[in-house]
C-alpha angles and dihedrals in degrees: 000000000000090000094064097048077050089053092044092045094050086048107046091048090053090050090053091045087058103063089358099168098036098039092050098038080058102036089058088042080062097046090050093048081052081054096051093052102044086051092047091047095046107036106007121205100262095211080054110045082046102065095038104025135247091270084055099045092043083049088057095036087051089046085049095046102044082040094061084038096051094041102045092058100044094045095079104041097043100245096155103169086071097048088062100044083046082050086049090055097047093046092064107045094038083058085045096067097030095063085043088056090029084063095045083060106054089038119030126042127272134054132281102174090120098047090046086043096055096036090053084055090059100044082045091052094043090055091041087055083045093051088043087054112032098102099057146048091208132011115269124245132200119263128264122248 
């Protein structure tokens, strides 16, 4: 049983050596977006879940979560075709939650220029993972001598 964490392990840290910087920025984008939807299932922001309802902010919480599921397993073995489904998904809930906050801000007090800041980062860094990936439905690898 030890052997195949070995094996994981020895694999997993391959599959980073080959793209380091790019797999686990990603990889802990991924994680992140796991994070967001697990907050937003278990204790929902209630300005939020007011204005679009608790359906629509499980909905976005669900998209964030399966996006961070999807993409964190497909980041290390290069299966790019699910990281941009996982991105797909991300994109929309995380629009999902900018308009909402988007729309608090034109009409209610306060002020959202962080939330609508940090939520822009991630839709930037989702289409950035779509534009890296567009071309292909899994990374290409060297080939083998």
């Amino acid at each position: 049983m030890t052997s195949a964490r070995a094996s994981f392990g020895r694999w997993a840290w391959r599959e980073l050596s080959i793209h380091p910087y790019l797999k686990a920025f990603f990889l802990c984008a991924y994680v992140l977006a796991i994070m967001l939807g697990l907050a937003a299932l278990i204790a929902p922001p209630t300005s939020i879940e007011v204005e679009i309802g608790p359906a629509l902010t499980t909905a976005w919480g669900w998209l964030s979560l399966a996006a961070g599921i999807v993409g964190s397993l497909a980041v290390l073995p290069g299966w790019w075709w699910a990281e941009k489904l996982a991105c797909g998904l991300l994109l929309l809930g995380l629009a999902i939650y900018l308009g909402t906050v988007i729309y608090l801000q034109i009409t209610g007090t306060g002020n959202r220029y962080a939330q609508m800041t940090l939520f822009g980062f991630g839709i930037i860094i989702a289409g950035l993972r779509i534009a890296q990936t567009w071309k292909y439905a899994y990374e290409p690898r060297p080939k083998l001598r």
